[in-house]
Backbone atoms as SQL, in Angstrom:
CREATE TABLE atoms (id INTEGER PRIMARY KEY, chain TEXT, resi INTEGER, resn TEXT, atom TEXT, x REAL, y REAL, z REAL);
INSERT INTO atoms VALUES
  (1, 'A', 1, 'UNK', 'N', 110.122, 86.854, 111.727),
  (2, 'A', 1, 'UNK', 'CA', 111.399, 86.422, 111.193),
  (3, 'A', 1, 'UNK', 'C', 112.495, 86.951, 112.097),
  (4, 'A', 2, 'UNK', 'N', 113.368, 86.326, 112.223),
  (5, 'A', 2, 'UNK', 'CA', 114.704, 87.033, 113.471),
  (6, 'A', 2, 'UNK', 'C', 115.512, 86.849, 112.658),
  (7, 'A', 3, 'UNK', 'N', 116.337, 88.095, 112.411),
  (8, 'A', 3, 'UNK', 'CA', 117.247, 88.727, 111.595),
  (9, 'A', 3, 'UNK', 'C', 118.214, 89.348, 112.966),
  (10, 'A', 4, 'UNK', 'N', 119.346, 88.524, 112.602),
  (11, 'A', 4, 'UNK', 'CA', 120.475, 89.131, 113.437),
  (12, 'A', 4, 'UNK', 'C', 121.340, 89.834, 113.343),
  (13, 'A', 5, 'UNK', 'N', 121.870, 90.452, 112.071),
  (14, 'A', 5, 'UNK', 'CA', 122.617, 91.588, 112.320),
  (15, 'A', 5, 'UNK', 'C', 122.233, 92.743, 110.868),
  (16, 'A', 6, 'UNK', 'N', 123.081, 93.905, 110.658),
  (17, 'A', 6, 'UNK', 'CA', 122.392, 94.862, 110.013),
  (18, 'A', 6, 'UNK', 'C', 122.534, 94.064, 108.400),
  (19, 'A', 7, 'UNK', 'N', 123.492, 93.655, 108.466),
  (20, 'A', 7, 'UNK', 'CA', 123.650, 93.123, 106.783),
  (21, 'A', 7, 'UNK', 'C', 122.820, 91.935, 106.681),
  (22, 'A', 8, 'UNK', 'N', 121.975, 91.145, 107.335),
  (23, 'A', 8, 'UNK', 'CA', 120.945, 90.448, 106.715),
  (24, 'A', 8, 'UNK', 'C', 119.706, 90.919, 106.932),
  (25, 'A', 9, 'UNK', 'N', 119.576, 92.039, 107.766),
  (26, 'A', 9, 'UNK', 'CA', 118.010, 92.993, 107.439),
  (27, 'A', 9, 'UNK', 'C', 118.232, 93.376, 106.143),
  (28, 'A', 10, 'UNK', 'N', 119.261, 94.411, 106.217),
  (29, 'A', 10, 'UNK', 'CA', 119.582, 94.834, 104.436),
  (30, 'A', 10, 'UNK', 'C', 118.870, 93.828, 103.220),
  (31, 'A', 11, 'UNK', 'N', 119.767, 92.508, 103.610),
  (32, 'A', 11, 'UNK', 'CA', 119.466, 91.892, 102.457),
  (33, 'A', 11, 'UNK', 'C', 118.038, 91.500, 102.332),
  (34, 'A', 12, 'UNK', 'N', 117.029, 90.874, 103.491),
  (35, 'A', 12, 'UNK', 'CA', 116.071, 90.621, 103.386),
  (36, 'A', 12, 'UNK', 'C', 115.017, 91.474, 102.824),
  (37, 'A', 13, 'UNK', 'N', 115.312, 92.656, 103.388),
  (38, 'A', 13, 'UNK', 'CA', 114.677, 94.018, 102.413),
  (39, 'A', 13, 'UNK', 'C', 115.011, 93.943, 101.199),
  (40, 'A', 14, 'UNK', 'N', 116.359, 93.768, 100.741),
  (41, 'A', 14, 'UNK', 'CA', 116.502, 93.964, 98.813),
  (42, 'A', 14, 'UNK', 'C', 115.377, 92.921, 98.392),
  (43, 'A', 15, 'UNK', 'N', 115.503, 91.942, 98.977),
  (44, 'A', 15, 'UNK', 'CA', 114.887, 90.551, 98.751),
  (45, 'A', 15, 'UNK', 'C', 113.310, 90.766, 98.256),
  (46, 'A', 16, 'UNK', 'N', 112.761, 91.491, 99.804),
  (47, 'A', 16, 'UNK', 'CA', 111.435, 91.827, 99.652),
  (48, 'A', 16, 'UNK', 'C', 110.918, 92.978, 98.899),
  (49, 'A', 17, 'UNK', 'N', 111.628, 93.973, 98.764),
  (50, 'A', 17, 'UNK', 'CA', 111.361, 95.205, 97.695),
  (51, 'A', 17, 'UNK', 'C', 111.281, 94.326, 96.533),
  (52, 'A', 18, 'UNK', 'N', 112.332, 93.313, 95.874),
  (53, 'A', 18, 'UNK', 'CA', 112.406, 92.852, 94.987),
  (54, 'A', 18, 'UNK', 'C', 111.122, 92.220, 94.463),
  (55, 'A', 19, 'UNK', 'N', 110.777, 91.165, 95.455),
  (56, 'A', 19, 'UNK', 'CA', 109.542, 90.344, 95.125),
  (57, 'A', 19, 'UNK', 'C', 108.356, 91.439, 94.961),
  (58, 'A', 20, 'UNK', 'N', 108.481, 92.187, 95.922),
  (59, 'A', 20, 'UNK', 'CA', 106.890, 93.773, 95.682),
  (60, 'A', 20, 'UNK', 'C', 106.898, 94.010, 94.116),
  (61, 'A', 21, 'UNK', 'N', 108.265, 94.756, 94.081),
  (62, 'A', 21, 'UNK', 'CA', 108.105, 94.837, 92.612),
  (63, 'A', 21, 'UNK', 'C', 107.609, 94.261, 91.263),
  (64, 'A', 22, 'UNK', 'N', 108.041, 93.029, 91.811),
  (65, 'A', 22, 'UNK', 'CA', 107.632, 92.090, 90.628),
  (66, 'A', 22, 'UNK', 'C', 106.347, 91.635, 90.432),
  (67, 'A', 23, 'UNK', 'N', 106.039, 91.574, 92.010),
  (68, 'A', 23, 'UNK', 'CA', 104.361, 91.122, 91.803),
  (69, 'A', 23, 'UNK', 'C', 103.483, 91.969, 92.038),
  (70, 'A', 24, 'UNK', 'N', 103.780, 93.117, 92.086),
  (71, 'A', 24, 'UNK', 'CA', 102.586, 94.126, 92.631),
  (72, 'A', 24, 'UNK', 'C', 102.751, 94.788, 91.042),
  (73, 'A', 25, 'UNK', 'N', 104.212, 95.603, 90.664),
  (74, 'A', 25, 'UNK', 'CA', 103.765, 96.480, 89.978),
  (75, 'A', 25, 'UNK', 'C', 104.716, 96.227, 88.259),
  (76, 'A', 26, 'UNK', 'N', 104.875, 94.659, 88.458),
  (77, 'A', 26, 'UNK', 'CA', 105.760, 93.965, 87.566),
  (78, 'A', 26, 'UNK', 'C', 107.037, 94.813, 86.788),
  (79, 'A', 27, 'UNK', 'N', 107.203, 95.142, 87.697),
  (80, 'A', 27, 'UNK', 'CA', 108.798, 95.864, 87.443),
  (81, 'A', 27, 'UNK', 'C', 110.111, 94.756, 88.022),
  (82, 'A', 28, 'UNK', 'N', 111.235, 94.936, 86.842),
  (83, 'A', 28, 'UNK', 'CA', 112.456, 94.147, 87.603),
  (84, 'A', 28, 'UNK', 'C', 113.482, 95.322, 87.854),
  (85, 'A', 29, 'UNK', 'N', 113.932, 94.960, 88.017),
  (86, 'A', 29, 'UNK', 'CA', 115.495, 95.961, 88.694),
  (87, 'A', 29, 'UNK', 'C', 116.757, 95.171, 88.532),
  (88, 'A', 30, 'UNK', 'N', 118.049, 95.844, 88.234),
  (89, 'A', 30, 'UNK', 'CA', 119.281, 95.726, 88.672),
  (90, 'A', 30, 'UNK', 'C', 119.892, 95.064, 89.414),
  (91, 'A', 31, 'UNK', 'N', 119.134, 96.291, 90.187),
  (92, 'A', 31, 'UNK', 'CA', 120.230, 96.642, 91.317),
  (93, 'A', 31, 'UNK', 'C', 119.425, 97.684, 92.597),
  (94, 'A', 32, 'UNK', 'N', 118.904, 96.830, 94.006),
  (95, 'A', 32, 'UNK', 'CA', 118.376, 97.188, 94.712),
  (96, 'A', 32, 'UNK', 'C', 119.679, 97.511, 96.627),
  (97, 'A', 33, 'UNK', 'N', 119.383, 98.688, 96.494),
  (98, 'A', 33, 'UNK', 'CA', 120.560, 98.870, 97.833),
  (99, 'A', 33, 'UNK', 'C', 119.511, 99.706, 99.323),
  (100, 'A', 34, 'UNK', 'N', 120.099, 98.848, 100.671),
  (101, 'A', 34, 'UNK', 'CA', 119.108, 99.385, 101.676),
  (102, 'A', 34, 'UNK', 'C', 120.172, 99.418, 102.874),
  (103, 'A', 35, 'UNK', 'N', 119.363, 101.210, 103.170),
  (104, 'A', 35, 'UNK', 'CA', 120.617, 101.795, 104.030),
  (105, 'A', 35, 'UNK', 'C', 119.636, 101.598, 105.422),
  (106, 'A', 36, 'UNK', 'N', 120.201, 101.125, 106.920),
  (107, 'A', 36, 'UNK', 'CA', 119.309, 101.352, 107.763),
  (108, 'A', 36, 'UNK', 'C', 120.036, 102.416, 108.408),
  (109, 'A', 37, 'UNK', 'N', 118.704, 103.233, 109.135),
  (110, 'A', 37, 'UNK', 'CA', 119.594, 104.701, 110.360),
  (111, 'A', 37, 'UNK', 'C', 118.203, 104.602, 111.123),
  (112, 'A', 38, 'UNK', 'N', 118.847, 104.133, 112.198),
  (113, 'A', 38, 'UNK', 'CA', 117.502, 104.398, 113.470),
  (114, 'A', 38, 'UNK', 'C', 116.518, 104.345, 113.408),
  (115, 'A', 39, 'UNK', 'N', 115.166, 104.867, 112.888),
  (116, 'A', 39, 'UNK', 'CA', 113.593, 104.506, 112.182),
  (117, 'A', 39, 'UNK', 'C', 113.624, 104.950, 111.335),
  (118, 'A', 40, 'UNK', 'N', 114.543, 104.751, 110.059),
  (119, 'A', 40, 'UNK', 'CA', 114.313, 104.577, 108.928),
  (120, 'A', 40, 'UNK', 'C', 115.212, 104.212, 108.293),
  (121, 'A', 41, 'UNK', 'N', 114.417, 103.606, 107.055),
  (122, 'A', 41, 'UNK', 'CA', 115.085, 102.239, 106.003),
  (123, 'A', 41, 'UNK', 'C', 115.140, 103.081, 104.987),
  (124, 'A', 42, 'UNK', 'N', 116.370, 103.216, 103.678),
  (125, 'A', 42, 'UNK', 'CA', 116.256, 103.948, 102.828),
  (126, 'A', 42, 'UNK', 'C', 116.671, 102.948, 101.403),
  (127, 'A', 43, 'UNK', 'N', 115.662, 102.588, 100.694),
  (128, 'A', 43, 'UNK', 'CA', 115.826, 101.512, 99.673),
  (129, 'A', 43, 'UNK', 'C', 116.071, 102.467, 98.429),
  (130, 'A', 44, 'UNK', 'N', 117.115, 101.921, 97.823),
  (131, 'A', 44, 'UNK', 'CA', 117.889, 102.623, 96.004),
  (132, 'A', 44, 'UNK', 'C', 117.499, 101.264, 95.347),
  (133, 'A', 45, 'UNK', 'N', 116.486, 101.931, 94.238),
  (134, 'A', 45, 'UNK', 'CA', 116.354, 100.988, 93.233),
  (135, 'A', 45, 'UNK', 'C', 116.832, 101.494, 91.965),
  (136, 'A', 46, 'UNK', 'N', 117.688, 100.879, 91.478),
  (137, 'A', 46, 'UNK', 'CA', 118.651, 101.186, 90.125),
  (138, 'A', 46, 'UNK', 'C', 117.913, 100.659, 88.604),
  (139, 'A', 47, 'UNK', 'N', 118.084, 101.458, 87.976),
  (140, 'A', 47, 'UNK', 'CA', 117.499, 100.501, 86.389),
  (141, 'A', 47, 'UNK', 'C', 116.216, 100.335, 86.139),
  (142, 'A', 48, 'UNK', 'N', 115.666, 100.616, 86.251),
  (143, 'A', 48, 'UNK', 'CA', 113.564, 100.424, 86.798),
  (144, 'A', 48, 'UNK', 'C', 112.979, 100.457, 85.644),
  (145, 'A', 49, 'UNK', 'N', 113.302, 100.996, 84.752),
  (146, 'A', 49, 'UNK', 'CA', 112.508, 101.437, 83.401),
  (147, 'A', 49, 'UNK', 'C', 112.621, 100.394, 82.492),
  (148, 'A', 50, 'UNK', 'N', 111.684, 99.987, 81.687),
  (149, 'A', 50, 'UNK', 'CA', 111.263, 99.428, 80.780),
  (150, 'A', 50, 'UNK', 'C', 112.364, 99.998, 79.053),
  (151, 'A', 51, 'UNK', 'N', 112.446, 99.127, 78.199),
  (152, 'A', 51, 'UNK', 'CA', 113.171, 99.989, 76.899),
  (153, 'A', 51, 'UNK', 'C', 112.246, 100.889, 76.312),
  (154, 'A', 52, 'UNK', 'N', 110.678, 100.709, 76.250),
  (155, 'A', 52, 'UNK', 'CA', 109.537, 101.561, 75.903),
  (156, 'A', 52, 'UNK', 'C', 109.100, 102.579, 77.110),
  (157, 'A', 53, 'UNK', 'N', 109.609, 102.468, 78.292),
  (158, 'A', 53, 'UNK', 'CA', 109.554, 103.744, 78.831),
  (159, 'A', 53, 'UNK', 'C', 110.741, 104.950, 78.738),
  (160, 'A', 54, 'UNK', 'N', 112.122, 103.943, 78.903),
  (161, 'A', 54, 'UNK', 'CA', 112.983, 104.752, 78.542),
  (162, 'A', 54, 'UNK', 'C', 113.088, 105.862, 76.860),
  (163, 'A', 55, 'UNK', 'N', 112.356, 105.401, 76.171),
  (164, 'A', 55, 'UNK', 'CA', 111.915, 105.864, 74.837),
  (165, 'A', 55, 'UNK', 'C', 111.114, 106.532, 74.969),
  (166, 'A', 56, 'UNK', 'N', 110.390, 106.739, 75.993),
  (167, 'A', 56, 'UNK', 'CA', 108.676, 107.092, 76.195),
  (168, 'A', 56, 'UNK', 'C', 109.956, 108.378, 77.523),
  (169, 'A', 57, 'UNK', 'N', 110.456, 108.260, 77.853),
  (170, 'A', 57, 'UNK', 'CA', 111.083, 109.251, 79.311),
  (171, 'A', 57, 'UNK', 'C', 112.132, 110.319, 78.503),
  (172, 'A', 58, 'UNK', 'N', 112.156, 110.134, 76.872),
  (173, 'A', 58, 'UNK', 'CA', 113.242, 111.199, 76.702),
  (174, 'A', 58, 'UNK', 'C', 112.368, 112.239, 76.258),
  (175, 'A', 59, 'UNK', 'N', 111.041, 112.873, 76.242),
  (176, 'A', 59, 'UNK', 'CA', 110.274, 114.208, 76.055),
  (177, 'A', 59, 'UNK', 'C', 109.734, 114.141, 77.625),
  (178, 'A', 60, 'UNK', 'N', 109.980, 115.741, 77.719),
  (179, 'A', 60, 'UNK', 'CA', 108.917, 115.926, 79.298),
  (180, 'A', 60, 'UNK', 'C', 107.673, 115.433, 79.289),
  (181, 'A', 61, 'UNK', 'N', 106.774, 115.358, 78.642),
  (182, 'A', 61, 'UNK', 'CA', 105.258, 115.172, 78.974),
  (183, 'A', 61, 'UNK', 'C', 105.659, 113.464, 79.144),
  (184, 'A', 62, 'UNK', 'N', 106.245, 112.542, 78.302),
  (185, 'A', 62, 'UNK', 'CA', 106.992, 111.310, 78.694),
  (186, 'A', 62, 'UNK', 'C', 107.319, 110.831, 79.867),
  (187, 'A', 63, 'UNK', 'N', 108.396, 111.748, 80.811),
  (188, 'A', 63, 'UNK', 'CA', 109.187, 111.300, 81.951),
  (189, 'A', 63, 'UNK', 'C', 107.445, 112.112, 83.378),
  (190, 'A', 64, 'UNK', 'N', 106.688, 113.472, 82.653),
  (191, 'A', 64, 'UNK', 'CA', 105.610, 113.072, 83.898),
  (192, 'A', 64, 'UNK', 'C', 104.916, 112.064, 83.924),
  (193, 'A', 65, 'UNK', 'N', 104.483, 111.768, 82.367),
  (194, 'A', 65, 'UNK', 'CA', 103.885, 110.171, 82.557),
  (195, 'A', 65, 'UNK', 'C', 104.057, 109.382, 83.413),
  (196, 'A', 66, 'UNK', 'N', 105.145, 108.589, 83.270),
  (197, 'A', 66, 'UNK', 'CA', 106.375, 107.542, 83.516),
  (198, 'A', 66, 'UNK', 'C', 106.186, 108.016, 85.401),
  (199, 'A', 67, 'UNK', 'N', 106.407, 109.074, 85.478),
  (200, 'A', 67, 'UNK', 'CA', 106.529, 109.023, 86.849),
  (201, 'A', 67, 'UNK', 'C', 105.116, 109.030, 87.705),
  (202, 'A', 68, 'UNK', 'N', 104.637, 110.091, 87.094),
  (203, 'A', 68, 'UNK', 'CA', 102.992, 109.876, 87.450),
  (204, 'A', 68, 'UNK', 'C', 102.494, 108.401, 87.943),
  (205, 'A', 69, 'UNK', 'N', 102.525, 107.488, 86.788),
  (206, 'A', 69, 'UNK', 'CA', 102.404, 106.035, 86.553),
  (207, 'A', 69, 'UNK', 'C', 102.785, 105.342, 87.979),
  (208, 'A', 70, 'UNK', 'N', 104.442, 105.716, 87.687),
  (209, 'A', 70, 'UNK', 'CA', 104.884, 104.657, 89.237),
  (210, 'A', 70, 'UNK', 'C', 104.731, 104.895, 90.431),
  (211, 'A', 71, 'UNK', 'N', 104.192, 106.205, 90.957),
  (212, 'A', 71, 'UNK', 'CA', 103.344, 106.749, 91.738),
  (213, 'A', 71, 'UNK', 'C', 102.131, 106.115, 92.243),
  (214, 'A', 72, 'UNK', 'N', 101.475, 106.161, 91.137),
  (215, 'A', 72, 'UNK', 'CA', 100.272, 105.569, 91.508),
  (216, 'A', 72, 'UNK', 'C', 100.144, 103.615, 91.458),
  (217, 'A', 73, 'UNK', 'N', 101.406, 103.506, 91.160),
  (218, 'A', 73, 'UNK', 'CA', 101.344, 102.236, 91.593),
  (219, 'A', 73, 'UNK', 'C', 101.911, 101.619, 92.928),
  (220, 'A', 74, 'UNK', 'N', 102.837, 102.327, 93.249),
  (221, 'A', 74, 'UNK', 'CA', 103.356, 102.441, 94.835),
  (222, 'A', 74, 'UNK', 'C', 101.767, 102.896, 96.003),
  (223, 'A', 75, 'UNK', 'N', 101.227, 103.784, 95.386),
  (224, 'A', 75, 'UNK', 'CA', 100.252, 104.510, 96.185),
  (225, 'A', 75, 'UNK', 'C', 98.709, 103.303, 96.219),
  (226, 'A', 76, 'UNK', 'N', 98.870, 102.417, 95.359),
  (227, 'A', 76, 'UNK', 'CA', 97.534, 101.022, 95.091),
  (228, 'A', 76, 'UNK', 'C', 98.320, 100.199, 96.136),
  (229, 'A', 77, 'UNK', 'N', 99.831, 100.051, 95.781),
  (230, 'A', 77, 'UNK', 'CA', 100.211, 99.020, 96.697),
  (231, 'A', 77, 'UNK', 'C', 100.806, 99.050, 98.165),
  (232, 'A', 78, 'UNK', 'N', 100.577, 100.480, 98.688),
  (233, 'A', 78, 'UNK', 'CA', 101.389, 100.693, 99.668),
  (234, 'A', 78, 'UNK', 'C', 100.818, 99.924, 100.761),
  (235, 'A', 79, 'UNK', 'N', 99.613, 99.174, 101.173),
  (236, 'A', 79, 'UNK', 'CA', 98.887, 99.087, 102.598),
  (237, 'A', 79, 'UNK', 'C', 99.634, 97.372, 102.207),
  (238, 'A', 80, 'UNK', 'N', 100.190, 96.834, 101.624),
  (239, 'A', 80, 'UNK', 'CA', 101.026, 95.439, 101.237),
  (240, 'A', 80, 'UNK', 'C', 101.611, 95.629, 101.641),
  (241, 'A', 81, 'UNK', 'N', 102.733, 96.905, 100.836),
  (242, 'A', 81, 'UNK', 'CA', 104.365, 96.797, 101.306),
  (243, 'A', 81, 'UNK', 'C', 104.257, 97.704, 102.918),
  (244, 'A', 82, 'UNK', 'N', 103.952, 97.714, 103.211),
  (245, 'A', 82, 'UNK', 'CA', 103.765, 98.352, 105.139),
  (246, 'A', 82, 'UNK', 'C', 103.596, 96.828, 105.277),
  (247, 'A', 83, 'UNK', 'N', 102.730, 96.004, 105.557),
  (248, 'A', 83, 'UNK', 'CA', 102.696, 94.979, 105.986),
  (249, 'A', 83, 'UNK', 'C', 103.670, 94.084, 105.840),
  (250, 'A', 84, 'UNK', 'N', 104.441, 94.022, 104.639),
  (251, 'A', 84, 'UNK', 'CA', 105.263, 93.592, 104.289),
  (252, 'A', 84, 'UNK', 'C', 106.976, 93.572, 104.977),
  (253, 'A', 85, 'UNK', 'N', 106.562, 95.082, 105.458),
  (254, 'A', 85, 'UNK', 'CA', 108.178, 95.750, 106.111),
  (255, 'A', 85, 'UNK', 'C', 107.873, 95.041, 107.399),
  (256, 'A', 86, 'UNK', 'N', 106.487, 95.538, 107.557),
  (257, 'A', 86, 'UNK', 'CA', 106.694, 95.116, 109.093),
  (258, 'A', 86, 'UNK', 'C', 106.600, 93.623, 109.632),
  (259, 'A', 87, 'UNK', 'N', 106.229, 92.989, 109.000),
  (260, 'A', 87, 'UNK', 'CA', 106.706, 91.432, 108.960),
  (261, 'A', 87, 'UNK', 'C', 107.765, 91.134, 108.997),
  (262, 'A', 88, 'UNK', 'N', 108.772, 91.729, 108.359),
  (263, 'A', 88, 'UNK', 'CA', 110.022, 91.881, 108.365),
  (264, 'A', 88, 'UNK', 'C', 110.912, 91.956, 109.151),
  (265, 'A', 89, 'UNK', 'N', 110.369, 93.195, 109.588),
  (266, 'A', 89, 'UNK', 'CA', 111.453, 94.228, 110.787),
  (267, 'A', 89, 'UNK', 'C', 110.921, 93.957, 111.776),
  (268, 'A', 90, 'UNK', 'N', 109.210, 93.747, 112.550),
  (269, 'A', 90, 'UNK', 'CA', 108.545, 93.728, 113.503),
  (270, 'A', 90, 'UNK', 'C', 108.238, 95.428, 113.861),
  (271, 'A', 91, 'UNK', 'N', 108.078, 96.433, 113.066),
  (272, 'A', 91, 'UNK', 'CA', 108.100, 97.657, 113.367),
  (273, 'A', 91, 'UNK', 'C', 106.724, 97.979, 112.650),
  (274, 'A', 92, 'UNK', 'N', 106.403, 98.832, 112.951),
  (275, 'A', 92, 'UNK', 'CA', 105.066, 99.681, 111.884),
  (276, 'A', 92, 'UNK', 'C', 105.876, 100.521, 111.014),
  (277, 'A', 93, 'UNK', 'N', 105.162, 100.666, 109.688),
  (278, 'A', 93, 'UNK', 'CA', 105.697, 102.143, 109.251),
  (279, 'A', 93, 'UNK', 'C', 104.785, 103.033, 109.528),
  (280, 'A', 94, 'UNK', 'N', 105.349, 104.363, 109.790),
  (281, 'A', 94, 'UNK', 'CA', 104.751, 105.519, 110.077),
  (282, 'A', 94, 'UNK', 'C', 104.464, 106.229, 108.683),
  (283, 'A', 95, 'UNK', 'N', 105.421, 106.192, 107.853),
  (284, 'A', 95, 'UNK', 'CA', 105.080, 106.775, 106.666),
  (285, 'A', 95, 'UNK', 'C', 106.252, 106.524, 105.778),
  (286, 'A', 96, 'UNK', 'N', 105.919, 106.476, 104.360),
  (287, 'A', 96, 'UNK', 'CA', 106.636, 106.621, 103.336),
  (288, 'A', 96, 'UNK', 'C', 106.674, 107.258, 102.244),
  (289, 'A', 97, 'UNK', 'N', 108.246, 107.372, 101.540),
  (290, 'A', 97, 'UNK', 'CA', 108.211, 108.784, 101.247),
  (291, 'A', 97, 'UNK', 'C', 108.386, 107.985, 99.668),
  (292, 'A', 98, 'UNK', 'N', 108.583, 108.464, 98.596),
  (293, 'A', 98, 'UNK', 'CA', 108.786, 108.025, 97.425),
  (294, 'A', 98, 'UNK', 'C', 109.428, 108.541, 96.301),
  (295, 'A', 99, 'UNK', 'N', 110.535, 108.392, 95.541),
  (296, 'A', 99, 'UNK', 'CA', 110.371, 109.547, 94.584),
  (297, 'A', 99, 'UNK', 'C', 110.911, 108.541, 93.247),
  (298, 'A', 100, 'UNK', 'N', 110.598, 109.002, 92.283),
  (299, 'A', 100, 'UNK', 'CA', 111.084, 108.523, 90.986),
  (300, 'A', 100, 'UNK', 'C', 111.729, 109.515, 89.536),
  (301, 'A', 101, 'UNK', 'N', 112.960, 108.928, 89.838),
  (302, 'A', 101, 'UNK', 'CA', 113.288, 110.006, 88.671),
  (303, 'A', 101, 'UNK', 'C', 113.906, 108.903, 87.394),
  (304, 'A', 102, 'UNK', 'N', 113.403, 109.325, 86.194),
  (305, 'A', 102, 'UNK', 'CA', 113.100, 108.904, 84.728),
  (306, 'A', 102, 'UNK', 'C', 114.821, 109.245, 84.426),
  (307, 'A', 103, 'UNK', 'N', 114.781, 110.459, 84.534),
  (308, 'A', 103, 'UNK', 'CA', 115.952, 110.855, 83.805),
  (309, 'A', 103, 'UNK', 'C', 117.469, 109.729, 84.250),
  (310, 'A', 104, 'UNK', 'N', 117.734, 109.474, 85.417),
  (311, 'A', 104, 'UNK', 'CA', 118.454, 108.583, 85.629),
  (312, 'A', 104, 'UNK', 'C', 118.024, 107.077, 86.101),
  (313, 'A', 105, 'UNK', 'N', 116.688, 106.717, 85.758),
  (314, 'A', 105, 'UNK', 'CA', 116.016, 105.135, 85.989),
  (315, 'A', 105, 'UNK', 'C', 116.416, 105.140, 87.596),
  (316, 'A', 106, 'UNK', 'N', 115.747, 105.741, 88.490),
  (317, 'A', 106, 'UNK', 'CA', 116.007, 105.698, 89.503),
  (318, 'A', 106, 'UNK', 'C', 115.098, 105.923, 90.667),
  (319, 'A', 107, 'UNK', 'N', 114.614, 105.179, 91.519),
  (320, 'A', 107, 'UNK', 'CA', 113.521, 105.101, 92.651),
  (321, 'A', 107, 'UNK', 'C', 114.031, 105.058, 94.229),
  (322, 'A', 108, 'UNK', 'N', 113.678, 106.190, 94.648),
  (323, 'A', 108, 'UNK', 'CA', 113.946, 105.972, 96.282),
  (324, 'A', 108, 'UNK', 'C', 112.866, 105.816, 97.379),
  (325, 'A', 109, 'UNK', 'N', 112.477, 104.898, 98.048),
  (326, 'A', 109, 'UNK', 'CA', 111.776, 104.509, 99.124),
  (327, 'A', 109, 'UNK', 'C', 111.824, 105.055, 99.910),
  (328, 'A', 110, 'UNK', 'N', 111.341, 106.019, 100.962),
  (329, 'A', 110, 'UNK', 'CA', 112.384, 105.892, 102.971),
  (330, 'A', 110, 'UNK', 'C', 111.005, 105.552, 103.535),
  (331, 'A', 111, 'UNK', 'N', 111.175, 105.082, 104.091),
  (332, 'A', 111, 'UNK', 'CA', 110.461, 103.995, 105.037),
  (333, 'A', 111, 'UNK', 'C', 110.596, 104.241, 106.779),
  (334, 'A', 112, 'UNK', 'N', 109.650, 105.254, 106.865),
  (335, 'A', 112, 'UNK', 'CA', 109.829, 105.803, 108.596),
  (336, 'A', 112, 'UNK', 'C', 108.794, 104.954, 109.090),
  (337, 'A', 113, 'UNK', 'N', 109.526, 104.195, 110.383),
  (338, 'A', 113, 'UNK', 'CA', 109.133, 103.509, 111.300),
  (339, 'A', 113, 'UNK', 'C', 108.933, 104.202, 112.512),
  (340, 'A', 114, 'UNK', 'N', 108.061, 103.214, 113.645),
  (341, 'A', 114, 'UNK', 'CA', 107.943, 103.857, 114.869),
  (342, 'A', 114, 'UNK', 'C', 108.667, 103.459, 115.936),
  (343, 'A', 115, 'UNK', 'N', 110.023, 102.273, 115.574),
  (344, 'A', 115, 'UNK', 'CA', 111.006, 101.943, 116.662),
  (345, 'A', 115, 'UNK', 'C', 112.313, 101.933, 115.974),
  (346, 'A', 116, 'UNK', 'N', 113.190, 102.222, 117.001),
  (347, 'A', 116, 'UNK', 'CA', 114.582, 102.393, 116.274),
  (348, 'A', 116, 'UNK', 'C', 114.660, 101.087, 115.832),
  (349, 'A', 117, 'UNK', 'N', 115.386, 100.471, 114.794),
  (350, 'A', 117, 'UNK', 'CA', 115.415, 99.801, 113.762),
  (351, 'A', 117, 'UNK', 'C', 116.637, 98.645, 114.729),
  (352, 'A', 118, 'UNK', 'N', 117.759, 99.740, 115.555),
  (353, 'A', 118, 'UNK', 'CA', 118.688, 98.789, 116.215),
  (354, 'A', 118, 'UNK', 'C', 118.236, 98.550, 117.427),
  (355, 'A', 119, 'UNK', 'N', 116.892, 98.661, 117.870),
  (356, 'A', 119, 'UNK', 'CA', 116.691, 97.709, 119.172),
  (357, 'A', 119, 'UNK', 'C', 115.976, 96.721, 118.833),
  (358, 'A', 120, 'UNK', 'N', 115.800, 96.556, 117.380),
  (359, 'A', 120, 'UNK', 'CA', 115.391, 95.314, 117.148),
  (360, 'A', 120, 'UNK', 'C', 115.993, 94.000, 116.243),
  (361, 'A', 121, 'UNK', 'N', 117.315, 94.601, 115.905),
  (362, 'A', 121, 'UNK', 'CA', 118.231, 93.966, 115.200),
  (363, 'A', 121, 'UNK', 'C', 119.961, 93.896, 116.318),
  (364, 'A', 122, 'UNK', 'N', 120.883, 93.385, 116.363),
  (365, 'A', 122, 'UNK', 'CA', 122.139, 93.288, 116.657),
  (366, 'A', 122, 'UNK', 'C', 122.969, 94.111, 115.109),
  (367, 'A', 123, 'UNK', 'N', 123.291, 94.999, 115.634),
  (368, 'A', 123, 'UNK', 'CA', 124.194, 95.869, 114.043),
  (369, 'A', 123, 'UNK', 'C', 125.142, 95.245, 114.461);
């Protein structure tokens, strides 16, 4: 795919996080935001929780659940979404990082690649 400047990589990433989500680990979202810096992509996913998880995330043993859970669903689907980025971007990922926090419905991606991100885009 040839993506010419930084604000339609951005978007194509919200795009594609979006669709992962939905079909890998049937989650919807908000509100998806993607920062690029040199070999690495940093995706904010806003709102993530379900009304029965958010109910299920207000006792601790609840929110390790909940997070536990989306863990291991990122971790079934990760050898997709690598393929996925890099279809994208034309880059490999080297690794990704993940975190999920319950308490504010909130998921962060970073997505380390093995080429700077702007020799393969026009910012």
């Amino acid at each position: 795919m040839s993506l010419k400047n930084k604000q339609n990589v951005e978007a194509s990433i919200n795009n594609t996080i979006r669709i992962f989500l939905q079909d890998q680990c049937e989650e919807q979202t908000e509100q998806i935001t993607t920062e690029l810096l040199k070999n690495t992509i940093i995706v904010r996913i806003k709102n993530i929780l379900y009304p029965a998880e958010k109910n299920l995330a207000r006792k601790d043993d609840g929110k390790k659940m909940i997070k536990k859970l989306k863990e291991k669903l990122i971790e079934r689907a990760r050898p997709l979404l690598e393929v996925m980025i890099k279809n994208l971007i034309g880059a490999d990922v080297v690794d990704i990082h993940s975190n999920f926090n319950p308490d504010i419905s909130k998921r962060i991606e970073i997505f380390l690649l093995n080429k700077n991100i702007y020799d393969l885009v026009n910012a």
